[in-house]
C-alpha positions as CSV (number, residue, x, y, z in Angstrom):
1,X,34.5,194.3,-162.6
2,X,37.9,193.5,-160.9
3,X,38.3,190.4,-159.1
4,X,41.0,188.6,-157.6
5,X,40.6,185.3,-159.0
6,X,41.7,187.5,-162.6
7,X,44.8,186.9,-161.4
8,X,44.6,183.5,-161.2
9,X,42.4,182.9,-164.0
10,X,38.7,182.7,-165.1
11,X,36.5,181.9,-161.9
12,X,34.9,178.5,-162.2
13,X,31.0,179.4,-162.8
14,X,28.5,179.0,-160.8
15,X,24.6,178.6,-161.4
16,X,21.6,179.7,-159.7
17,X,19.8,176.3,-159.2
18,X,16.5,177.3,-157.3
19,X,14.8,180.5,-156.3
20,X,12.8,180.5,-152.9
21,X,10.5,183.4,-151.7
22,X,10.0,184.0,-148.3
23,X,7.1,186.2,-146.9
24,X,7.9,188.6,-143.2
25,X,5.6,190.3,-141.1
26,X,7.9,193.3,-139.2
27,X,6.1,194.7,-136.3
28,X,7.2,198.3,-135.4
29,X,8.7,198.9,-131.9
30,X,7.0,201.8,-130.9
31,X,3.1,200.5,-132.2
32,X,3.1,202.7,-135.4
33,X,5.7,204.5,-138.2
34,X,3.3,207.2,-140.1
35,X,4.2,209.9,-142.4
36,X,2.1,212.5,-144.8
37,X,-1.2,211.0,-144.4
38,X,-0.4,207.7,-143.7
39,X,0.6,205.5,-140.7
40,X,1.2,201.5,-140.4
41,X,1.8,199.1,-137.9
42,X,4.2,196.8,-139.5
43,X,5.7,196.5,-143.1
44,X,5.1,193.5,-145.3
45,X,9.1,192.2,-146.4
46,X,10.0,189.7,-149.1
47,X,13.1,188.0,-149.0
48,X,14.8,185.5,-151.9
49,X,16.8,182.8,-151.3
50,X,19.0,181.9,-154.6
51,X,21.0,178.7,-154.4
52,X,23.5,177.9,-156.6
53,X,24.6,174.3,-157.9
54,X,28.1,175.0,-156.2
55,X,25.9,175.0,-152.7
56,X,26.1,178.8,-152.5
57,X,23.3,180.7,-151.5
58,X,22.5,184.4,-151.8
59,X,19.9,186.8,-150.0
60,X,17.9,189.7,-150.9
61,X,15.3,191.5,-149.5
62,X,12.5,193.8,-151.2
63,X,9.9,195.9,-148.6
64,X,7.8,198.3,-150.3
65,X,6.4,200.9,-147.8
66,X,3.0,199.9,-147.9
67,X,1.2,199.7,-151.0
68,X,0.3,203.6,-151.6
69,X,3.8,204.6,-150.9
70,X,5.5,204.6,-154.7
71,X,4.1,202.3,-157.8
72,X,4.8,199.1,-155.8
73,X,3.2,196.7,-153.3
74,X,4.6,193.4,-151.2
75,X,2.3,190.7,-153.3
76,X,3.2,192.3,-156.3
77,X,7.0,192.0,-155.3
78,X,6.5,188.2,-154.8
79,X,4.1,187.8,-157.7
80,X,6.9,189.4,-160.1
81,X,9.3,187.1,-158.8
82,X,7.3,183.9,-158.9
83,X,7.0,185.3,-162.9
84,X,10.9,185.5,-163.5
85,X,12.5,183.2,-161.1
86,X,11.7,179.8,-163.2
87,X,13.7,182.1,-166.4
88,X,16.7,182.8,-164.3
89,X,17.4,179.0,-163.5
90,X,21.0,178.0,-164.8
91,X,22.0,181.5,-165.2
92,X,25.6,183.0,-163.6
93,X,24.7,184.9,-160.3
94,X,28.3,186.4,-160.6
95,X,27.4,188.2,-163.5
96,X,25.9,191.1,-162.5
97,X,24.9,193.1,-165.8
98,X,24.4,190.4,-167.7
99,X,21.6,189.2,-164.8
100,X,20.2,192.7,-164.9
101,X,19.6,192.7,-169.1
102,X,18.3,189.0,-168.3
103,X,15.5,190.8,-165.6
104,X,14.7,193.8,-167.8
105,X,14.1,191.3,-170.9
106,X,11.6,189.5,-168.4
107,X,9.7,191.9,-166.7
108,X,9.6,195.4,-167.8
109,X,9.7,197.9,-164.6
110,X,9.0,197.1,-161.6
111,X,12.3,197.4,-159.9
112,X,11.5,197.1,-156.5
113,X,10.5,193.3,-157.5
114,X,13.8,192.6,-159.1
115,X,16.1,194.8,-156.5
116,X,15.8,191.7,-153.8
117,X,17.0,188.9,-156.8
118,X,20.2,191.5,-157.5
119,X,21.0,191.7,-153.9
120,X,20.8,188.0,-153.5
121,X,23.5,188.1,-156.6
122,X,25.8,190.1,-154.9
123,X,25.7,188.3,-151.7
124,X,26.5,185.0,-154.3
125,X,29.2,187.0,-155.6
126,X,31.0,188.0,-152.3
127,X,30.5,184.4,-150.9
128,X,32.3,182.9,-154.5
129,X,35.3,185.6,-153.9
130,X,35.7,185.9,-150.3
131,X,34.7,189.6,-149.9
132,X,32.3,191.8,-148.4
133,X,29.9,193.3,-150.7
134,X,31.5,196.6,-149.8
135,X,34.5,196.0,-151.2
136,X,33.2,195.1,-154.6
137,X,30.8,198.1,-154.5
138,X,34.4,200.6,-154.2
139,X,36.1,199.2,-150.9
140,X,35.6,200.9,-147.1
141,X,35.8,204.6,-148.0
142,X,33.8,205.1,-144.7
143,X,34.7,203.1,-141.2
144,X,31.0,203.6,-139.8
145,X,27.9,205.1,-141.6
146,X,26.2,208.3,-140.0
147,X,22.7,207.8,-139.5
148,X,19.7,209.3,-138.8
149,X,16.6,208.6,-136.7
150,X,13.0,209.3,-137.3
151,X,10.5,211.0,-135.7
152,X,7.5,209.2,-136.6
153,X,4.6,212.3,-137.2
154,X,2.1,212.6,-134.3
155,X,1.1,215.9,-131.8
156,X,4.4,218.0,-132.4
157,X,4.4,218.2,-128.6
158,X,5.5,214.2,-128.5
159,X,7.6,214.7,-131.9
160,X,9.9,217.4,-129.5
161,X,10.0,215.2,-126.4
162,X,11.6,212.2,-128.7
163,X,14.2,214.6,-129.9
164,X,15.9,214.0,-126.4
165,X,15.1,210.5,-126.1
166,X,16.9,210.1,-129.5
167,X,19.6,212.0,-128.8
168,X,20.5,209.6,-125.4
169,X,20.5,207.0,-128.0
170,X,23.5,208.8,-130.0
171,X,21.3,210.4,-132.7
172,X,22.4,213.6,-133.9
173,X,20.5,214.3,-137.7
174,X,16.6,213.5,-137.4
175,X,14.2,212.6,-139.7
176,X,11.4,214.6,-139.1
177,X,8.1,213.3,-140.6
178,X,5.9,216.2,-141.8
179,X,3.4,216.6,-145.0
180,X,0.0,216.8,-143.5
181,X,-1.8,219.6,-142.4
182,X,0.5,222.9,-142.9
183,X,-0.8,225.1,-140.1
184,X,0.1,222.0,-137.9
185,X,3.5,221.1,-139.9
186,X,4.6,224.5,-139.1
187,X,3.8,223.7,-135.8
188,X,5.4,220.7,-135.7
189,X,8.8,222.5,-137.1
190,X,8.9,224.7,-134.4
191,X,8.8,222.6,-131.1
192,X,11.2,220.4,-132.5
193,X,13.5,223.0,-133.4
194,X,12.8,224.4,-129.9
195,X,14.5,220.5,-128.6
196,X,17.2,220.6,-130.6
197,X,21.1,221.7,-129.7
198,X,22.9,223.8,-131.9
199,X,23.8,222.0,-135.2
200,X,22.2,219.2,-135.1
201,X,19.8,217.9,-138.4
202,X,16.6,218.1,-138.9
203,X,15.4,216.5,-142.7
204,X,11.9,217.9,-143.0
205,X,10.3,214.8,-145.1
206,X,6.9,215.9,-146.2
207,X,7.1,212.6,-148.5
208,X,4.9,214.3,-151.1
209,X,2.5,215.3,-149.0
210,X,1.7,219.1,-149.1
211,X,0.3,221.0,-151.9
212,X,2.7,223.3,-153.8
213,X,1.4,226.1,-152.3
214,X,1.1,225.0,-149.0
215,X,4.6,223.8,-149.3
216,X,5.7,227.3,-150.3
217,X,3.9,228.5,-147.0
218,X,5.2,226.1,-144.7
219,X,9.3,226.9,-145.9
220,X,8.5,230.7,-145.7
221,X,7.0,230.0,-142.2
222,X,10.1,227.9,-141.0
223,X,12.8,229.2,-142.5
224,X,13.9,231.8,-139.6
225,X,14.5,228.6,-137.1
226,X,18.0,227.9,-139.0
227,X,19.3,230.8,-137.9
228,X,17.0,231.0,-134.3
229,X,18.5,228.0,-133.1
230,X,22.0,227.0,-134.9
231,X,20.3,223.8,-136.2
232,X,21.0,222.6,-140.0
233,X,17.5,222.3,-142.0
234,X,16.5,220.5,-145.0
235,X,13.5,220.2,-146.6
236,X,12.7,216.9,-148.1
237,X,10.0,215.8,-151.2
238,X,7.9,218.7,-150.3
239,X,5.2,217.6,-153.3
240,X,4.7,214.8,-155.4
241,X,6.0,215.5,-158.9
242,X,9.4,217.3,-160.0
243,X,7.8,220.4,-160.8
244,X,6.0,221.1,-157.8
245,X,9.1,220.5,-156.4
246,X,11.7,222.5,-158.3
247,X,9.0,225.2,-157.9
248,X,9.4,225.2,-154.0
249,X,13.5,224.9,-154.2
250,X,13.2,228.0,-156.6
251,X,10.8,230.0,-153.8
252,X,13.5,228.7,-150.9
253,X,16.9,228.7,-149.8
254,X,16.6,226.2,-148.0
255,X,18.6,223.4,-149.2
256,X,16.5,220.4,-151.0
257,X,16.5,216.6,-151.0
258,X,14.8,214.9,-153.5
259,X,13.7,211.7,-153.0
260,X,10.2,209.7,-154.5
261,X,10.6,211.9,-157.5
262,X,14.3,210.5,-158.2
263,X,13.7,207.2,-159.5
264,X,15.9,207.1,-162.7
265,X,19.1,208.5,-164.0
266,X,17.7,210.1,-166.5
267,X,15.9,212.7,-163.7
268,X,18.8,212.7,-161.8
269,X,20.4,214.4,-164.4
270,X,17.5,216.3,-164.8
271,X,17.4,217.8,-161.5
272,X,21.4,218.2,-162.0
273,X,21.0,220.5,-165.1
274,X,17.7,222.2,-163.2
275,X,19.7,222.8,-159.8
276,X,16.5,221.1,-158.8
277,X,18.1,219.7,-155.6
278,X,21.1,219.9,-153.2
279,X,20.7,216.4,-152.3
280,X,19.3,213.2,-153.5
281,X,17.4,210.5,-151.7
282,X,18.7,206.7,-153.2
283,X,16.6,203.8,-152.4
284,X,18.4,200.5,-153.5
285,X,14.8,199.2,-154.3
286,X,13.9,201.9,-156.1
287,X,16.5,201.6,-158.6
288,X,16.6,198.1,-159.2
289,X,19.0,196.6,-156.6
290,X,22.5,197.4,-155.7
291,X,23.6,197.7,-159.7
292,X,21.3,200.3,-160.6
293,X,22.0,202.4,-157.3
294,X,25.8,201.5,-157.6
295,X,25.5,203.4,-161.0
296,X,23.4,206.1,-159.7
297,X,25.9,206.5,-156.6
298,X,28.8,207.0,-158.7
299,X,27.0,209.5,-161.5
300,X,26.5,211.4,-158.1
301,X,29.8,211.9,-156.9
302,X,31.5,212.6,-160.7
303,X,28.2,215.6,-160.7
304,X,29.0,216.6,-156.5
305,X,25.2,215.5,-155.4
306,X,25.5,214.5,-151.9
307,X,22.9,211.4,-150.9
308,X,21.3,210.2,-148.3
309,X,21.4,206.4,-149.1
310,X,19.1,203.5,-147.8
311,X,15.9,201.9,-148.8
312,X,12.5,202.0,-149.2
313,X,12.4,199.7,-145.6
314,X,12.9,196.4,-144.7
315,X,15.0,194.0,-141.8
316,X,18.6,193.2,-141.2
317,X,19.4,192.0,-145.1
318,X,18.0,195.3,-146.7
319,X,19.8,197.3,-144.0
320,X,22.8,195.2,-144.7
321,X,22.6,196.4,-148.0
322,X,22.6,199.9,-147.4
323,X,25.2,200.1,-144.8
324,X,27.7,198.4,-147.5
325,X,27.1,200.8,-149.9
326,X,27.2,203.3,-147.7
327,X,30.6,202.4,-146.4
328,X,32.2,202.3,-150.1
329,X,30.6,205.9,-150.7
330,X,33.1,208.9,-149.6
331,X,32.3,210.2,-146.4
332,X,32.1,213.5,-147.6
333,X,29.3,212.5,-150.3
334,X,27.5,210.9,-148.1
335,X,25.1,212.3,-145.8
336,X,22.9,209.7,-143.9
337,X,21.6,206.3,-143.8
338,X,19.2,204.8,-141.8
339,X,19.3,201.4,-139.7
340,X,15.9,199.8,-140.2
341,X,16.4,196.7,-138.6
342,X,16.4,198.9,-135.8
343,X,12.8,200.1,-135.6
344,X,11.3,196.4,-135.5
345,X,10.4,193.9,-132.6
346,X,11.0,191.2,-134.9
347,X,15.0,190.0,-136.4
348,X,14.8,188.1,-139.8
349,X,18.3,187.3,-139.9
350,X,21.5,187.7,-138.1
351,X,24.5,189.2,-138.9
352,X,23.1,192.6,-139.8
353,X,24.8,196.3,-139.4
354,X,26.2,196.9,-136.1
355,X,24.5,200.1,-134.2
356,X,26.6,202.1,-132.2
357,X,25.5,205.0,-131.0
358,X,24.1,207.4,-134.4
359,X,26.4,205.1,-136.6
360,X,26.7,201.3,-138.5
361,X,28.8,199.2,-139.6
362,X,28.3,196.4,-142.2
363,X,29.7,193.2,-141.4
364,X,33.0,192.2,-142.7
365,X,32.2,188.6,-143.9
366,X,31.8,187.5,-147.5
367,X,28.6,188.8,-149.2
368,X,26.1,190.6,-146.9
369,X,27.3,189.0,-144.0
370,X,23.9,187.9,-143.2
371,X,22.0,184.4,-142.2
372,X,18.2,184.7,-142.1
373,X,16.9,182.8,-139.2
374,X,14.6,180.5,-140.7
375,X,12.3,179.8,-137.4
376,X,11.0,183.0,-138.4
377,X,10.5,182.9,-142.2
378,X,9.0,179.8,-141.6
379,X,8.5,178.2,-144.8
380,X,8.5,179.6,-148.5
381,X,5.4,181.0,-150.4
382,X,7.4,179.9,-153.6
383,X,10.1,177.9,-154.8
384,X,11.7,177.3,-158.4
């Protein structure tokens, strides 16, 4: 990895010293956030704290979407910590692969509970060199990050009325939440197709939900509203495993994002050589951290896979995350993000992405650019 002290020789190392784990409770703005079958209140976040012996410190965040959403679940995020952390004591924070070997020796899978411990290194690693993550992930290749909004599933008569209430807000690509029943689904489709202005997004996410042949009823019911009203519709994770899915993409032209099912390079290059997909879904915790999806993001652009990158959830340090890599992803490979932080009543930290209108911007600092406000984290569930 380049760096400018190179030119100046070898960086003076720096060690991680103690590991802290801090447990947050984020409360949704409008009362619920449900998808497929499933609907929640709040989200349970982790955040870790590494300090290093040079009085650096690092943050990272890890939110699993509830505990039935992938293979993953908040106490098991800060139960595999707690497991590693006390092994990763006098290790170099700066040195990224050699960190990730030293987590994958430790704890086999389970990336969503080392994805927060990588962040934390890179926000070290920005902090030791004076940069913004971004510009160690690539540099600025985008000056604000397009994102989209969703539209939590309820009666498809509300879902259409938020379309405009988003769209105020700046929105123009929406996330529509789907994957229940498909008599209702189609339903759903229609009236918000019926609110939206000519092309504009709507990202169908049935988030595994529907049946393969349900799903293959639903995108031959919904396919004419493209064309009917000038909008630009995807279908997103129709069914839960690949082959349901490639099945549907081979019944629909519709173009296809693939999202819980892409959770390795390996399928990636799976669904590459099976023109399984148009698009991919990358979740930074999914992968491992911002290394792993770093990889993943750049094995997409040599193949021409367009993403839409962000996270499984979380507050203003996961969203920090994503907007940086984001913003040192080519515009024209990149196709939306999503601005978490936004949906809560509750801030972690500050010094998140800056909202403006349907866009974000990461913050130019060092690192992530973000201070978690400690009032609210309170104290930590575990320390080194």
């Amino acid at each position: 990895m380049f760096l400018p002290s190179q030119f100046f020789g070898a960086p003076t190392p720096v060690k991680i010293s103690r590991i802290s784990v801090y447990q947050a409770d984020l409360p949704m703005k409008e009362g619920s956030y449900s998808w497929s079958t499933q609907s929640f209140s709040g989200f349970d976040s982790t955040v870790v704290a590494i300090e290093t012996d040079e009085g650096i410190t690092g943050y990272g965040e890890t939110c699993p979407l509830g505990p039935s959403y992938l293979a993953a679940y908040p106490e098991g995020a800060r139960t595999g910590i707690a497991t590693i952390a006390p092994d990763l004591i006098g290790e170099d924070p700066t040195q990224l692969d050699r960190i990730n070997d030293r987590l994958d020796l430790l704890l086999k899978g389970h990336p969503y509970v080392k994805s927060a411990i990588d962040m934390a290194c890179w926000d070290i690693l920005g902090k030791v060199t004076g940069l913004p993550v971004y510009a160690l992930l690539g540099g600025k290749r985008q000056e604000a990050v397009t994102l989209f909004k969703v539209i939590s599933r309820t009666d498809p008569d509300v879902m259409a009325a938020r379309v405009a209430e988003y769209r105020e807000m700046g929105f123009r690509q929406f996330q529509m939440k789907v994957g229940e029943d498909p008599t209702t689904d189609i339903e759903r489709f229609r009236k918000v197709a019926a609110a939206m202005e000519p092309g504009e997004v709507m990202d169908a996410d049935a988030n595994t939900g529907w049946r393969q042949h349900d799903a293959i009823r639903v995108v031959d019911a919904v396919r004419p509203l493209a064309a009917e009203h000038d909008i630009r519709l995807y279908i997103e994770q129709p069914c839960l495993t690949y082959e349901e899915c490639l099945t549907v993409r081979q019944h629909t032209d519709l173009p296809m994002i693939l999202d819980e099912c892409m959770e390795s390079l390996p399928v990636l290059l799976r669904g590459y050589h099976d023109r399984a997909m148009d698009l991919i879904n990358l979740k930074i915790n999914r992968m491992g951290g911002l290394t792993r999806a770093r990889q993943v993001r750049d094995l997409c652009i040599s193949l021409g896979i367009v993403m839409t990158i962000e996270d499984s959830w979380g507050g203003e340090i996961a969203t920090s995350a994503i907007a940086h890599l984001a913003q040192a992803t080519p515009e024209s490979f990149h196709f939306q993000s999503s601005a978490f932080h936004e949906y809560h009543t509750v801030a972690i930290a500050e010094g998140g992405p800056v909202v403006t209108g349907g866009t974000m911007c990461a913050s130019d600092a060092p690192g992530l650019g973000v201070e978690p406000i400690m009032d609210v984290l309170g104290a930590p569930v575990y320390t080194t």
